[in-house]
DSSP file (Angstrom, degrees, kcal/mol; ACC not computed):
  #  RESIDUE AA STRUCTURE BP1 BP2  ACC     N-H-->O    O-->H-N    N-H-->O    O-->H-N    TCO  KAPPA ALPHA  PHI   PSI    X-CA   Y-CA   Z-CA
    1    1 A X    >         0   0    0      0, 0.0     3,-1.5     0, 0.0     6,-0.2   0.000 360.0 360.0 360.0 -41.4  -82.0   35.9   12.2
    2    2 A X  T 3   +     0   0    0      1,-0.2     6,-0.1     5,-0.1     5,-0.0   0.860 360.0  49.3 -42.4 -38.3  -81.2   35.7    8.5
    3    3 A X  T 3  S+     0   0    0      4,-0.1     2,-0.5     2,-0.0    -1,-0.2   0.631  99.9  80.5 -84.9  -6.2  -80.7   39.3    8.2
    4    4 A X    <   -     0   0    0     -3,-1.5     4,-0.4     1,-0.2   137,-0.1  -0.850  53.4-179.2 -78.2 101.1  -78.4   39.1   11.4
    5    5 A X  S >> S+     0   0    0     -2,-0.5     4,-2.4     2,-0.2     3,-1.4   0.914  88.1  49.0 -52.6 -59.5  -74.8   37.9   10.5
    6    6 A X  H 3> S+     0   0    0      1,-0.2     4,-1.7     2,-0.2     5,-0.2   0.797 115.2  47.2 -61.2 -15.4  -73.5   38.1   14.1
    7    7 A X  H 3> S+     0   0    0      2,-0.2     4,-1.0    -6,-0.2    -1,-0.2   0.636 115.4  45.1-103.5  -7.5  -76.9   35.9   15.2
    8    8 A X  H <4 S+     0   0    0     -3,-1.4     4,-0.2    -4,-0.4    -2,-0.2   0.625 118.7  41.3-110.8   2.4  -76.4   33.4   12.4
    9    9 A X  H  < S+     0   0    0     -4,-2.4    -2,-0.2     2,-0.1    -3,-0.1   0.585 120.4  41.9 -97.4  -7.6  -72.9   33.1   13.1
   10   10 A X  H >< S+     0   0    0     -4,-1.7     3,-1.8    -5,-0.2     4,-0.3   0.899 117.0  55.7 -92.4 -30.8  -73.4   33.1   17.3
   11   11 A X  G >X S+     0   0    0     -4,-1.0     3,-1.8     1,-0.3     4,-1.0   0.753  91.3  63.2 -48.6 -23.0  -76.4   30.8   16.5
   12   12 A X  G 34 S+     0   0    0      1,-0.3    -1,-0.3    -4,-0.2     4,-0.2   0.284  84.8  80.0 -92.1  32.4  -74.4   28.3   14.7
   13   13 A X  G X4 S+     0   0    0     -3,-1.8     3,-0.7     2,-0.1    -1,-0.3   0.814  94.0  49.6 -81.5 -29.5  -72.6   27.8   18.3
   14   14 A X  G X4 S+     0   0    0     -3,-1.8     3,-2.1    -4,-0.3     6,-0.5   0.855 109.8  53.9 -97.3 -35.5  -75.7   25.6   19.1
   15   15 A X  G 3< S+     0   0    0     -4,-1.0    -1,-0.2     1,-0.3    -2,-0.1   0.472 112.7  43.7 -81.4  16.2  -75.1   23.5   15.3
   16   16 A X  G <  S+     0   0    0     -3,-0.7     2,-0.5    -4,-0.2    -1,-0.3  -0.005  97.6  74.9-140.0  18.4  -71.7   22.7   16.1
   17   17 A X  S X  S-     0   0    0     -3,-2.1     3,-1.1     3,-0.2    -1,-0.1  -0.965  73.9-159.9-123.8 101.3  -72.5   21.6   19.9
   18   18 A X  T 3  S+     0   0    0     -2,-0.5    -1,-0.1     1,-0.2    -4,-0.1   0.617  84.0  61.6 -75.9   2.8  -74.1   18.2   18.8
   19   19 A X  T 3  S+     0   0    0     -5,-0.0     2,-0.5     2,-0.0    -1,-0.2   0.398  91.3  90.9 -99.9  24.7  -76.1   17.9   22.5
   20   20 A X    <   -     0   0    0     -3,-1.1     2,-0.7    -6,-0.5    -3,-0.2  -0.977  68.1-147.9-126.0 130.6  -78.0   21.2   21.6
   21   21 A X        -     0   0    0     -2,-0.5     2,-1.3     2,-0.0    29,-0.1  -0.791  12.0-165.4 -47.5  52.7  -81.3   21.5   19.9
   22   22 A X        +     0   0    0     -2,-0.7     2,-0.5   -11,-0.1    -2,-0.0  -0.485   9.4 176.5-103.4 111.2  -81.9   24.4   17.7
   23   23 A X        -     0   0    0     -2,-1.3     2,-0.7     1,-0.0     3,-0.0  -0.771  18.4-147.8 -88.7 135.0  -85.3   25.3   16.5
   24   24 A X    >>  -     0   0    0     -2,-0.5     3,-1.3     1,-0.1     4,-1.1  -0.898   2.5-156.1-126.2 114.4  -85.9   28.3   14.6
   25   25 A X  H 3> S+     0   0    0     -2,-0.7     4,-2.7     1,-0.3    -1,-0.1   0.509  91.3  45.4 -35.3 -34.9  -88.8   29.6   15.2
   26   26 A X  H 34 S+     0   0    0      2,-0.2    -1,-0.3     1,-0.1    -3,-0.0   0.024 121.0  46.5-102.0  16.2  -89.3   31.7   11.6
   27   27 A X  H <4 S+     0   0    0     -3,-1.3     3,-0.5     0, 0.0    -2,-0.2   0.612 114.0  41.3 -88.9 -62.8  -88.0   28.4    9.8
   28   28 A X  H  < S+     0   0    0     -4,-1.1     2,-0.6     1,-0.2    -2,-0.2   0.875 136.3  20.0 -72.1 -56.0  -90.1   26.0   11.6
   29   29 A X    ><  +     0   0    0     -4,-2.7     3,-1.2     1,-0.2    -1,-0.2  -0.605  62.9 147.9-121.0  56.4  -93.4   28.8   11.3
   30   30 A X  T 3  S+     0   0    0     -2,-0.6    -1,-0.2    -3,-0.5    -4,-0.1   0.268  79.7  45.4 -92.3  35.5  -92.9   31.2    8.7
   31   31 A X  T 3  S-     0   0    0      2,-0.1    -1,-0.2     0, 0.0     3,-0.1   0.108 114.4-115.4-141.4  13.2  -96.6   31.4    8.0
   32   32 A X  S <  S+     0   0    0     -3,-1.2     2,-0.8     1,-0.2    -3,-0.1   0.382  72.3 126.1  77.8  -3.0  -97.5   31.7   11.7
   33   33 A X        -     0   0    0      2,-0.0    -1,-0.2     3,-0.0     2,-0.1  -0.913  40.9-166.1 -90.0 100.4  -99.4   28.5   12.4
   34   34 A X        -     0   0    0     -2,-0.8     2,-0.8    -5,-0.1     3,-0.1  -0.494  17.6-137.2 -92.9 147.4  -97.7   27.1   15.1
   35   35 A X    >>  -     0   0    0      1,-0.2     3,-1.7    -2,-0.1     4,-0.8  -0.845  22.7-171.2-147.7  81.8  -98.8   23.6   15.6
   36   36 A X  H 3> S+     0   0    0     -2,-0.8     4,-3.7     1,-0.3    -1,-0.2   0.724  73.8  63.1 -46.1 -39.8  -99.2   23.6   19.4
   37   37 A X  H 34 S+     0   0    0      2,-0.2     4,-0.5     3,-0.1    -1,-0.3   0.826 107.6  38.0 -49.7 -50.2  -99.7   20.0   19.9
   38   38 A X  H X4 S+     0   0    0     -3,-1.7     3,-3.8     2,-0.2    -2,-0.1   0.841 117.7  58.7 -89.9 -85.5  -96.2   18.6   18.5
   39   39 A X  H 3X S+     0   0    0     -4,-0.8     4,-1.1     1,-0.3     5,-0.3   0.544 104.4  43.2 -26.3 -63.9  -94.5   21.8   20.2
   40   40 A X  T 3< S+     0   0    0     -4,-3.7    -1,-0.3    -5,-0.2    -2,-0.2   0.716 117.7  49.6 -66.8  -0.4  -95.6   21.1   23.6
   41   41 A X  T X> S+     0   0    0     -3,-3.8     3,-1.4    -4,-0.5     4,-0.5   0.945 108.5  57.4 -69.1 -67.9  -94.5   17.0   22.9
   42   42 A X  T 34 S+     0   0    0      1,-0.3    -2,-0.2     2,-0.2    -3,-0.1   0.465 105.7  43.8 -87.2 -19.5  -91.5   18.4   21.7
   43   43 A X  T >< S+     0   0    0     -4,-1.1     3,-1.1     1,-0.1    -1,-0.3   0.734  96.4  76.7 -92.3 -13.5  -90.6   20.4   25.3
   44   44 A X  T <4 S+     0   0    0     -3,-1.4     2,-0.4     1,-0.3    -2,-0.2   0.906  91.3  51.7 -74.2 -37.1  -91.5   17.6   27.5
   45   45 A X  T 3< S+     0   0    0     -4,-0.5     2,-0.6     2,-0.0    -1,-0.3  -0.142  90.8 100.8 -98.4  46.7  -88.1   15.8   26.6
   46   46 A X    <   -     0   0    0     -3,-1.1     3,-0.1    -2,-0.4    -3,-0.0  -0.972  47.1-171.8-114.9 136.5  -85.7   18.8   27.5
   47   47 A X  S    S+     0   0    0     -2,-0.6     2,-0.3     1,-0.4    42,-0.3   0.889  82.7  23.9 -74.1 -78.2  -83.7   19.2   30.7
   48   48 A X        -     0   0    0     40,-0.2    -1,-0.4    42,-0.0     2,-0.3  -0.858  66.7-148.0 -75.1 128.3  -83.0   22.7   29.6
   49   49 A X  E     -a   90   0A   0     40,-1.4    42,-1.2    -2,-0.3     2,-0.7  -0.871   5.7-162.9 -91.9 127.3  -84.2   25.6   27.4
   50   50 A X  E     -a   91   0A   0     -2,-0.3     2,-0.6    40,-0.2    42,-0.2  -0.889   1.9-166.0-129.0  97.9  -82.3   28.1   25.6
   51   51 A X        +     0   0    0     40,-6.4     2,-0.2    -2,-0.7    42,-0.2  -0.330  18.1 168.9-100.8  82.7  -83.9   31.3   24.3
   52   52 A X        +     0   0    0     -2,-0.6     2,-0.3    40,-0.2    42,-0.2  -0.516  18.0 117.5-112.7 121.7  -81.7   32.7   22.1
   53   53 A X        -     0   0    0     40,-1.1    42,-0.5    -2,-0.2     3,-0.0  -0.838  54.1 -92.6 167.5 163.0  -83.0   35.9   19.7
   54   54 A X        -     0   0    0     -2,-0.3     7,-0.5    40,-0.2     2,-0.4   0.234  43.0-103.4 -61.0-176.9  -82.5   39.8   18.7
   55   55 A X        -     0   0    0     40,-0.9     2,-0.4     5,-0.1     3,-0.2  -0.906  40.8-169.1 -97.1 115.8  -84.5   42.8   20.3
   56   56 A X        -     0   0    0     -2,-0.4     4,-0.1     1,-0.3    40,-0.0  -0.912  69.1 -16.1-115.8 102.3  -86.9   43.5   17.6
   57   57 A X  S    S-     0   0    0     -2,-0.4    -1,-0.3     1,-0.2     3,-0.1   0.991 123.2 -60.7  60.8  69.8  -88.6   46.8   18.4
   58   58 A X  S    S+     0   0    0     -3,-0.2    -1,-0.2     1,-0.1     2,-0.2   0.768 124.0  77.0  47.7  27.1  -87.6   46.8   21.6
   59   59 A X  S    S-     0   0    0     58,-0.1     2,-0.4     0, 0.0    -3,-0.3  -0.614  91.3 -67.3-137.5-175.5  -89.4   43.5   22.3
   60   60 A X  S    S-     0   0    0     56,-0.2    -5,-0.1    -2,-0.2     4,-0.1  -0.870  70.2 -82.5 -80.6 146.6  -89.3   39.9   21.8
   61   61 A X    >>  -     0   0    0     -7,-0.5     4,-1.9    -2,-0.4     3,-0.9  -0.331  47.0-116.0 -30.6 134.6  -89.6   38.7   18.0
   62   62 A X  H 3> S+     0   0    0      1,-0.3     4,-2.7     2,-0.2     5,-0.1   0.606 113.1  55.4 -80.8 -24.2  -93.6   38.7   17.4
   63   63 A X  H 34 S+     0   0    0      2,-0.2    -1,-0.3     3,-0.2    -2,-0.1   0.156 101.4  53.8-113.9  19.6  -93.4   34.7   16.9
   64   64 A X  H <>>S+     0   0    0     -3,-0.9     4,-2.4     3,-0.1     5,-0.5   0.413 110.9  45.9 -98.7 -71.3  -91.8   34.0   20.1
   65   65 A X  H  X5S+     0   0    0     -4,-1.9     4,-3.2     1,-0.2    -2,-0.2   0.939 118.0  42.9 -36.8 -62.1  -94.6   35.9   21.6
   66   66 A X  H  X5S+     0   0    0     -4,-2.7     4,-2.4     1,-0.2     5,-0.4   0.912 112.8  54.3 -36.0 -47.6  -97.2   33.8   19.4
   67   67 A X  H >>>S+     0   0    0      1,-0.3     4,-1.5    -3,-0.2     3,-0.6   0.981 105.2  49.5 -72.9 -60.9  -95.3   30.9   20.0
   68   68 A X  H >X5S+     0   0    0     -4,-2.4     3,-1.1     1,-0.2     4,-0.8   0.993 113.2  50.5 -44.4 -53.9  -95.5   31.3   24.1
   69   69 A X  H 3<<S+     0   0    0     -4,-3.2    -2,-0.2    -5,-0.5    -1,-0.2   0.678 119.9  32.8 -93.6   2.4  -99.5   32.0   23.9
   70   70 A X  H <<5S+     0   0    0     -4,-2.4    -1,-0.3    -3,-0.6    -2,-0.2   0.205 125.6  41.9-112.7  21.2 -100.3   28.9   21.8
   71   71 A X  H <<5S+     0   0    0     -4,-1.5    -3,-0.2    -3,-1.1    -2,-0.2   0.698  97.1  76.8-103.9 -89.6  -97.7   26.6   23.1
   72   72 A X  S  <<S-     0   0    0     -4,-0.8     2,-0.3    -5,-0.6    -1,-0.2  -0.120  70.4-148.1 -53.7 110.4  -97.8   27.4   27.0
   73   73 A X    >   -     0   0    0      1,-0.2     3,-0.8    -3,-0.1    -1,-0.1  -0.657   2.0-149.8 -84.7 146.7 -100.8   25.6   28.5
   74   74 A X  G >  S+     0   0    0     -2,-0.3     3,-1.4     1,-0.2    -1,-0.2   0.677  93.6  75.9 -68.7 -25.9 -102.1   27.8   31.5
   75   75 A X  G >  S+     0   0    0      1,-0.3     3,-1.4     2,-0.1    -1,-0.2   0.536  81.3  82.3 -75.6  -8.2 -103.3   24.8   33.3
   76   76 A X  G <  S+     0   0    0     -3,-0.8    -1,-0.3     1,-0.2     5,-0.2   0.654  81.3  57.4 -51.0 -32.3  -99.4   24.3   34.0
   77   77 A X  G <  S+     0   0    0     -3,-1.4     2,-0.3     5,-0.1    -1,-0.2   0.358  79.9 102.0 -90.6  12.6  -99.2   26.5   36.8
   78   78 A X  S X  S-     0   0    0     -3,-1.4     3,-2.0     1,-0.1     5,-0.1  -0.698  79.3-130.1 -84.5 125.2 -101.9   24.4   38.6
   79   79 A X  T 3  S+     0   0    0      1,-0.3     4,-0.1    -2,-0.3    -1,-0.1   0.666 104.7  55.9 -45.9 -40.2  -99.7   22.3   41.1
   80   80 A X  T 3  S+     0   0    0      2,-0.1     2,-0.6     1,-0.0    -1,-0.3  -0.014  92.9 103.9 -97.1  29.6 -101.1   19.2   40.4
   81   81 A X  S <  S-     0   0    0     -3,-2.0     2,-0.8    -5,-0.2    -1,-0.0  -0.859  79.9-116.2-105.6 109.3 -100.2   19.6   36.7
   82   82 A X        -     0   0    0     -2,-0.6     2,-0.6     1,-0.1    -6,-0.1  -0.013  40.8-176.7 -43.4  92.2  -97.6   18.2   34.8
   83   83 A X    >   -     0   0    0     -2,-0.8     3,-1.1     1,-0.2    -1,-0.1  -0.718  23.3-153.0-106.3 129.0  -95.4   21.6   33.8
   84   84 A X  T 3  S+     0   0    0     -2,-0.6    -1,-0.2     1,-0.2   -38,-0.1   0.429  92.1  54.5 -73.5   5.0  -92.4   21.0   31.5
   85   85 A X  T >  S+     0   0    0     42,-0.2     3,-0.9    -9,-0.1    45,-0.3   0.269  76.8 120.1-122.9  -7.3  -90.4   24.5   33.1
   86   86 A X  T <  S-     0   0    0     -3,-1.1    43,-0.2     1,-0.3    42,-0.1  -0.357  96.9 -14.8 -66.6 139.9  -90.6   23.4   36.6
   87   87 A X  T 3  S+     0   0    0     41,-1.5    -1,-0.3     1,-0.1    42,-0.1   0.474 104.0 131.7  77.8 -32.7  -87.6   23.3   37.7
   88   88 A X    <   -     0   0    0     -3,-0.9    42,-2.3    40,-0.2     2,-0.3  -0.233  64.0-104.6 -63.7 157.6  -85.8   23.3   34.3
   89   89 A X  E     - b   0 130A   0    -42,-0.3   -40,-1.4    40,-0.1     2,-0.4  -0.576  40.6-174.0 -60.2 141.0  -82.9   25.6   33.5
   90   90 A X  E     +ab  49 131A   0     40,-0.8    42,-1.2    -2,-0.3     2,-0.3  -0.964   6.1 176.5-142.3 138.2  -84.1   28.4   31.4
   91   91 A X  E     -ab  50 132A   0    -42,-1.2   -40,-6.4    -2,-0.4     2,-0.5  -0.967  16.9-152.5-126.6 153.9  -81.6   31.2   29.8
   92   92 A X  E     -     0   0A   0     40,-0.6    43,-1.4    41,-0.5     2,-0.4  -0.982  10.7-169.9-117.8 116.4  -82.4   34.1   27.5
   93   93 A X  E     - b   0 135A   0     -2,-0.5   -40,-1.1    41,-0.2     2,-0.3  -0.939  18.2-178.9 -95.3 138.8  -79.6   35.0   25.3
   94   94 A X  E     - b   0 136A   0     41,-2.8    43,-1.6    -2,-0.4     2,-0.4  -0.958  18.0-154.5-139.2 150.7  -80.4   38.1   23.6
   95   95 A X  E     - b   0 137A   0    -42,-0.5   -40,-0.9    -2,-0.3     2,-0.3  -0.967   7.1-178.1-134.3 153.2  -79.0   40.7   21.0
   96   96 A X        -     0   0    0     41,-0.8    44,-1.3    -2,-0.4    45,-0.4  -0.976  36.5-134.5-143.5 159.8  -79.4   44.3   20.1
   97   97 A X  S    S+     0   0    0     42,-0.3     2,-0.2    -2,-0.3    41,-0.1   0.299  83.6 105.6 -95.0  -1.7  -78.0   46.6   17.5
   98   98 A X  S    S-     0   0    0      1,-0.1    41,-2.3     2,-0.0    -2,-0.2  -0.528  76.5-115.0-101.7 162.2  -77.6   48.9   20.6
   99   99 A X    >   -     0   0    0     -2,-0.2     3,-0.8    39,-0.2    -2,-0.1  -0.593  32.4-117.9 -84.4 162.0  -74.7   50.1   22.7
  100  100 A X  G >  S+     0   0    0      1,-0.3     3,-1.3     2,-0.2    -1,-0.1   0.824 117.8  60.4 -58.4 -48.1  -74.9   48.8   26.3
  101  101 A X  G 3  S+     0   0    0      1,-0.3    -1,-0.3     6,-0.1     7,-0.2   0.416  87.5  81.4 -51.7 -15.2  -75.0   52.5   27.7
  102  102 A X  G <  S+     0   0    0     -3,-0.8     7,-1.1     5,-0.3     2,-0.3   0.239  93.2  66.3 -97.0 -12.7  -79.0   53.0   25.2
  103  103 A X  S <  S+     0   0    0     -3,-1.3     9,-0.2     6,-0.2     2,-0.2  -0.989  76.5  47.0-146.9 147.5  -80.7   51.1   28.3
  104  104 A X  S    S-     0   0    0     -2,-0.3     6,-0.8     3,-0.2     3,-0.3  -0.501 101.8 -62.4 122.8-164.6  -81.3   51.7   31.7
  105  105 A X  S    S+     0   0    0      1,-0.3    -1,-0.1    -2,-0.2     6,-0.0   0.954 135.6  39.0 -80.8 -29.7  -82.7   54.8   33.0
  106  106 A X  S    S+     0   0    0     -3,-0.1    -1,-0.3     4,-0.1     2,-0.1   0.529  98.5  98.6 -87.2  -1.5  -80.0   57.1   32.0
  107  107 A X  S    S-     0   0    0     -3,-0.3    -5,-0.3    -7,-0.1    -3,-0.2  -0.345  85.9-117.7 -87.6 155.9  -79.8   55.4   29.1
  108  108 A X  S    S+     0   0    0      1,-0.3    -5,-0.1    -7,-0.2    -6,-0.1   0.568 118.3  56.3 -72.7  -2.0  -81.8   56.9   25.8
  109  109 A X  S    S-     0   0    0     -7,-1.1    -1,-0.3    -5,-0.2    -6,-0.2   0.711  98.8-146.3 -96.4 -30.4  -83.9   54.1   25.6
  110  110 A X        +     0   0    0     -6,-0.8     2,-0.3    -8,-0.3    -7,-0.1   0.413  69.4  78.4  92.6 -20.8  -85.1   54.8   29.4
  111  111 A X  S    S-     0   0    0     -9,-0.3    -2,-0.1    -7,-0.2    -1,-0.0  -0.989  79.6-113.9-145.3 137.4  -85.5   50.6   30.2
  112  112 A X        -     0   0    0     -2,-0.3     4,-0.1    -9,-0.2    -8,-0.1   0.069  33.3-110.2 -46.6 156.1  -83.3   47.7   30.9
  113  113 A X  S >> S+     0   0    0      1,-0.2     3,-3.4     2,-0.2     4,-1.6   0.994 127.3  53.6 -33.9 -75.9  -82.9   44.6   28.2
  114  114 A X  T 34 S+     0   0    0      1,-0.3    -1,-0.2     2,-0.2     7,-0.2   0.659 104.0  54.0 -40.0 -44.7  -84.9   42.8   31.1
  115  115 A X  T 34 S+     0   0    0      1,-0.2    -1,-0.3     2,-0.2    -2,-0.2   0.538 110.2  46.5 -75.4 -12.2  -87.7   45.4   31.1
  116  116 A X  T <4 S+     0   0    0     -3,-3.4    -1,-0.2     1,-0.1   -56,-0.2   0.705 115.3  38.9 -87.1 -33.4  -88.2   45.1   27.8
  117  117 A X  S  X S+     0   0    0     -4,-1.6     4,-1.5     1,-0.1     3,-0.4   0.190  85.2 126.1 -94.0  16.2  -88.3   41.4   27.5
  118  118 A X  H  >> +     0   0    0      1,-0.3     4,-3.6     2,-0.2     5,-0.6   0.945  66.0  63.8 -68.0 -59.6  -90.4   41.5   31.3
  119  119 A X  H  >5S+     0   0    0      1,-0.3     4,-1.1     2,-0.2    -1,-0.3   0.813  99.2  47.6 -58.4 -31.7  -93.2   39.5   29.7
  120  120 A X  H  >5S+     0   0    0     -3,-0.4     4,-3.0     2,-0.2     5,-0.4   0.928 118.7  40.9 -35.0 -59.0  -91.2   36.6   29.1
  121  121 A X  H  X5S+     0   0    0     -4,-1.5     4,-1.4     1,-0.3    -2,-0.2   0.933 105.2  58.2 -62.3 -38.5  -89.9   36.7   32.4
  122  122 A X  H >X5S+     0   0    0     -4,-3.6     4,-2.0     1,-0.2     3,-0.7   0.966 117.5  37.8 -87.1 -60.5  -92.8   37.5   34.0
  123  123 A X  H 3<<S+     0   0    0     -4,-1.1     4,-0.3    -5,-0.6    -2,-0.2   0.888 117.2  49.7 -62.8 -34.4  -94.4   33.8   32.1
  124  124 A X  H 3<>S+     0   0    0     -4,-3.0     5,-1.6     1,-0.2    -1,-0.3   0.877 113.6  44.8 -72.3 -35.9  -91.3   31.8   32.5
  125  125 A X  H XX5S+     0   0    0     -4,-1.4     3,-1.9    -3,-0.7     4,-1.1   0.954 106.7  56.8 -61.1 -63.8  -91.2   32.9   36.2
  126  126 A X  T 3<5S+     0   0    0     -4,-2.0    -1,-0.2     1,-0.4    -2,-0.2   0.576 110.4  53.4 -96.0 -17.3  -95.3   32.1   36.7
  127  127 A X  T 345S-     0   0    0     -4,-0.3    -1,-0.4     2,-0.1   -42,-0.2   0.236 119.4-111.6-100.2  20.5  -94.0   28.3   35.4
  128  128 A X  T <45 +     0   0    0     -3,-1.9   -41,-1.5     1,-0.1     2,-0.2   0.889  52.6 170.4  36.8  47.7  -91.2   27.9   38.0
  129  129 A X     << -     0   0    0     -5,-1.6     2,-0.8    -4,-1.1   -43,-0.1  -0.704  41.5-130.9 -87.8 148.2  -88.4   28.1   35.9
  130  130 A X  E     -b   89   0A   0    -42,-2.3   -40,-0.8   -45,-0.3     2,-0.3  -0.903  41.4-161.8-116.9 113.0  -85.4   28.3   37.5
  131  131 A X  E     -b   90   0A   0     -2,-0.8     2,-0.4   -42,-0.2   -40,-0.2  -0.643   7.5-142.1 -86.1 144.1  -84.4   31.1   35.4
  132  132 A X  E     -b   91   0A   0    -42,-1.2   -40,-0.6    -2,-0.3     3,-0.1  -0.933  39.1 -78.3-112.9 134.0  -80.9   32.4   34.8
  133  133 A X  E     -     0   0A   0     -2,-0.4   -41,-0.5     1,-0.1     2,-0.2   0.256  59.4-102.7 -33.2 149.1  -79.6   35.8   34.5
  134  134 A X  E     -     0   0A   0    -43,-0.1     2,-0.5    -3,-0.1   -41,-0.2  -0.635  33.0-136.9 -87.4 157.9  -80.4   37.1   30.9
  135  135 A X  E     -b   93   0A   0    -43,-1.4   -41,-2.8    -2,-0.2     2,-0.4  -0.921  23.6-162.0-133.7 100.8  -77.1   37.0   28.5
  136  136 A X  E     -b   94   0A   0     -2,-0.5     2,-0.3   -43,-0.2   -41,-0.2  -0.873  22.1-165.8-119.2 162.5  -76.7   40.2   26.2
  137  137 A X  E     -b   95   0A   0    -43,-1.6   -41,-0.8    -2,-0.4     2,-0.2  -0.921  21.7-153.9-129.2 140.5  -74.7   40.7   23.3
  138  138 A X  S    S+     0   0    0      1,-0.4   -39,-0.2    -2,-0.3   -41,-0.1  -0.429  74.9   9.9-122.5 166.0  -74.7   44.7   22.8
  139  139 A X  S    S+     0   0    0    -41,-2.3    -1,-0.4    -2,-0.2   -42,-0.3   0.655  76.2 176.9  19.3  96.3  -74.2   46.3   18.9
  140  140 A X  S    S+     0   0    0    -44,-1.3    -1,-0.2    -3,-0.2   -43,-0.2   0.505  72.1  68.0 -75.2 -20.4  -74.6   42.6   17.5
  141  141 A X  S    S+     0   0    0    -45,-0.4    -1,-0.1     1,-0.2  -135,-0.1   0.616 105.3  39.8 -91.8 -13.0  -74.3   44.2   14.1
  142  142 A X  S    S+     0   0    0     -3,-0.1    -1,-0.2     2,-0.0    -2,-0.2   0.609  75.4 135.6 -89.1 -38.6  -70.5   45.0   14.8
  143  143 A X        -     0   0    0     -4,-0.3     5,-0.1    -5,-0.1    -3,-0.0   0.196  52.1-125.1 -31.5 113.9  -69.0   42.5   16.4
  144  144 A X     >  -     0   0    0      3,-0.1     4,-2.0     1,-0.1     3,-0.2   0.030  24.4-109.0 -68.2-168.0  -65.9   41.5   15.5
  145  145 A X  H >> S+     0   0    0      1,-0.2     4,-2.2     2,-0.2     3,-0.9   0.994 127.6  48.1 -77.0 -63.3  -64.9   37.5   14.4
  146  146 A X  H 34 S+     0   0    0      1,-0.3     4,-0.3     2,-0.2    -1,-0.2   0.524 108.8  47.5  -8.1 -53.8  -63.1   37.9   17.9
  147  147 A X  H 3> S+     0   0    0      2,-0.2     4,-2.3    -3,-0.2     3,-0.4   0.808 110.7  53.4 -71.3 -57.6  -65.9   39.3   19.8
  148  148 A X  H <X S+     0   0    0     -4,-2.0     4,-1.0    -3,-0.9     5,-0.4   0.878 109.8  48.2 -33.5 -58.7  -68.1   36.7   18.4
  149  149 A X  H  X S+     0   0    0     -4,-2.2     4,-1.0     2,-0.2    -1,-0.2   0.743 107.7  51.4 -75.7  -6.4  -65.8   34.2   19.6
  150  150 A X  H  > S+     0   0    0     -3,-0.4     4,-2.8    -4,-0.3     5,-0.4   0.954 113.2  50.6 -79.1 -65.1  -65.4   35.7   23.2
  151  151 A X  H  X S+     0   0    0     -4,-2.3     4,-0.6     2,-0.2    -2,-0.2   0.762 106.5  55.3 -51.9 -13.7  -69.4   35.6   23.2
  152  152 A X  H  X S+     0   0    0     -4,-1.0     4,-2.4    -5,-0.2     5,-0.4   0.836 112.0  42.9 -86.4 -68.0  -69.2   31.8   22.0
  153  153 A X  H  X S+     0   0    0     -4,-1.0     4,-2.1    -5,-0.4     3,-0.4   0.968 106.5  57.4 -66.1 -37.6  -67.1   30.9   25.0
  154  154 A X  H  X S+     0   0    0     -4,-2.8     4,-3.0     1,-0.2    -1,-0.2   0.804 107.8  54.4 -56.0 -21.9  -69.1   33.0   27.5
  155  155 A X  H  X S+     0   0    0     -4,-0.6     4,-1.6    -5,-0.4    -2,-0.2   0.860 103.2  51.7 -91.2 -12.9  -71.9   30.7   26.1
  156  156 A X  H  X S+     0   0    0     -4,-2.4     4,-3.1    -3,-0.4     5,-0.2   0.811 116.1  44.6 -60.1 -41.8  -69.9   27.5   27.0
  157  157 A X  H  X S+     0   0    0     -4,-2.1     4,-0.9    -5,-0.4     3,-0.3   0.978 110.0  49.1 -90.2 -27.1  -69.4   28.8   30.5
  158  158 A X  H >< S+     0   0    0     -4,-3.0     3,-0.5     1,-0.2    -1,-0.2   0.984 116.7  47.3 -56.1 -47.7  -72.8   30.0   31.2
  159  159 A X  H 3< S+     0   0    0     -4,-1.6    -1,-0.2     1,-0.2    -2,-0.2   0.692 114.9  42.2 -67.0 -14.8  -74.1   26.6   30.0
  160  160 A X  H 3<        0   0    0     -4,-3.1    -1,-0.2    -3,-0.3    -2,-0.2   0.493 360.0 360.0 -90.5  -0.9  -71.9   24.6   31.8
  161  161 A X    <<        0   0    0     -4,-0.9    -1,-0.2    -3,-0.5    -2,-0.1   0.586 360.0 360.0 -82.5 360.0  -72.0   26.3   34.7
């Protein structure tokens, strides 16, 4: 996200919303030991979850992945297990340095945002999350201050909706 302008100016939408929570992940873990224990304390008191980050190689960020497979206990999807995503709201905001037209099949990239980010979905899904359409911001690295702020207000109405 540092190297990002438009994602540390649409991220600071969350530091100027005082009821929103923003961890960052590569702050919190820049040496990759993710400290599972407080992290799964730390979801239990959310209503809602926000996953907000780039397309990094066509992917999620590598410590979002990490983060999911020592964080997210498997025994959650056992019925009689207390799971902190059942039920919750979940959105994925996402950015890419790409025009909108670069995904899908005709597109040059050949796969949707969503088909790239599937394993997320696929895990959030497998936890009952009542997931919400994913939220893209296309060429992130252009955007004007304008454009930024049109995306800032689409993110008031998604969340309030």
């Amino acid at each position: 996200m540092e190297y990002s302008y438009s994602n540390r100016v649409l991220i600071n939408f969350y530091e100027r919303h005082q009821h929103y929570d923003f961890l960052d992940l590569y702050e919190l873990y820049a040496d990759f030991h993710i400290q599972a224990f407080t992290e799964r304390k730390r979801l239990a008191k959310y209503e809602r979850y926000i996953f907000h980050f780039p397309i990094i190689w066509f992917g999620a960020p590598p410590l979002l992945r990490l983060w999911l497979d020592e964080v997210l206990d498997p025994t959650w999807i056992d019925p009689n297990v207390e799971n902190p995503f059942e039920d919750k709201e979940i959105f994925i905001i996402t950015t890419t340095r790409s025009k909108e037209r670069s995904f899908g099949p005709e597109g040059k990239h050949k796969f949707t945002i969503e088909d790239l980010i599937s394993g997320l979905i696929v895990t959030l899904r497998a936890f009952q999350a009542d997931l919400k359409p994913t939220y893209i911001v296309y060429e992130a690295e252009t955007l004007t201050k304008k454009e930024i702020i049109l995306h800032k207000q689409n993110f008031i109405k998604l969340l309030s909706s």
